[in-house]
C-alpha positions in Angstrom: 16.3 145.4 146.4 20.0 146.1 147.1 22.1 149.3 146.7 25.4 149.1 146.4 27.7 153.0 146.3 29.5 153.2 143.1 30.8 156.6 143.5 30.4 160.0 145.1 31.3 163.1 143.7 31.5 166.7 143.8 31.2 168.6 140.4 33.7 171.4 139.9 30.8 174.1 139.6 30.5 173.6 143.3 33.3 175.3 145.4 32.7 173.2 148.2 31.2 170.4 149.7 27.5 171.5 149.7 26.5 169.5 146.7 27.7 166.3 146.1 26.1 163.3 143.6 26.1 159.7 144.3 25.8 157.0 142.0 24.5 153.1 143.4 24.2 150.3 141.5 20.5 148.2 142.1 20.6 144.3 142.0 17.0 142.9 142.6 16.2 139.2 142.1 12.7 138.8 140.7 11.4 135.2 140.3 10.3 134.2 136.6 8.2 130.7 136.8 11.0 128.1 138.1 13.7 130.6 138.4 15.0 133.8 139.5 16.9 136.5 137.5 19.1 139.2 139.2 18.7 142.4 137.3 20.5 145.6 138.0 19.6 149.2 137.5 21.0 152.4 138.3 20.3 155.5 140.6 21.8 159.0 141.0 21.5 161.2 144.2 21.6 165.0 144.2 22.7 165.9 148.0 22.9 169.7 148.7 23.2 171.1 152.3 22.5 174.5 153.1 21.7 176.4 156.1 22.1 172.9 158.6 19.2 171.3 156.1 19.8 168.5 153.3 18.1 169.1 150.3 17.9 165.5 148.0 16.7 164.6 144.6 16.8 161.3 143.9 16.2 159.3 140.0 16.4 155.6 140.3 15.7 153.0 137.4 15.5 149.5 138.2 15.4 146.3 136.3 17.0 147.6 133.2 20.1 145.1 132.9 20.5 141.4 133.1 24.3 141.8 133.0 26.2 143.1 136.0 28.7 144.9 133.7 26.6 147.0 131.5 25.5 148.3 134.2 28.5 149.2 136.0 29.5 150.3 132.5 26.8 153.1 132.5 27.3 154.0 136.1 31.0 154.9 135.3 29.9 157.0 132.3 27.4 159.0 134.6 29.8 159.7 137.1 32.6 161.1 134.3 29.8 163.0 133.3 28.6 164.4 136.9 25.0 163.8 135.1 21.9 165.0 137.7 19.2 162.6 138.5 17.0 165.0 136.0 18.8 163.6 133.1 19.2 160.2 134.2 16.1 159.0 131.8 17.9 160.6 128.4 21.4 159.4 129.8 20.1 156.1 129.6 17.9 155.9 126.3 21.0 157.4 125.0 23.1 154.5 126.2 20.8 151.9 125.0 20.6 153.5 121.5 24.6 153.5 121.1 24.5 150.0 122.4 22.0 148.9 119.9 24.1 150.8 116.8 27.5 149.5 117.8 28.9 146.6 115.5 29.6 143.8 116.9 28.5 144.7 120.5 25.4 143.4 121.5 24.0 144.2 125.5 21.9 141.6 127.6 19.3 144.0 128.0 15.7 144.0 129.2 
């Protein structure tokens, strides 16, 4: 599996640089019979230093997009958000529910 950055930020309730979250886009290719989808996922990353020591919680879900761009699409919307790895699970049913109820939208999904 690859990880690719998408963004790092620090949410305004911290007054400095002790907490910080990241967002990476996954890309794995997983062989299917004769041939080989890429699918994409997300993860967040909750860095907080305190003391000389790094506290981290990570939340990764992979294999969730066939399309590149819906999942840079909910990447983006995470990181406007500052959303915590905690909530990255209803963050994303959430997505996939408005995607599902939009006219004339429909996501390559898994």
């Amino acid at each position: 599996m690859k990880k690719f950055l998408h963004k790092t930020i620090t949410p305004k309730s911290s007054k400095d640089d002790t907490l910080s979250l990241q967002y990476f886009l996954l890309e794995e290719n997983l062989p299917i019979e004769e041939c080989t989808l890429k699918c994409y996922g997300v993860e967040i990353r909750r860095t907080f230093l305190s003391l000389g020591f790094e506290l981290s919680e990570v939340k990764q879900i992979p294999n969730i997009f066939l399309n590149k761009y819906e999942a840079t699409k909910l990447l983006k919307k995470l990181a406007a958000e500052s959303v915590p790895p905690t909530r990255l699970s209803q963050e994303l049913e959430n997505y996939i529910s408005d995607a599902l109820h939009t006219e004339n939208r429909i996501p390559i999904l898994i």
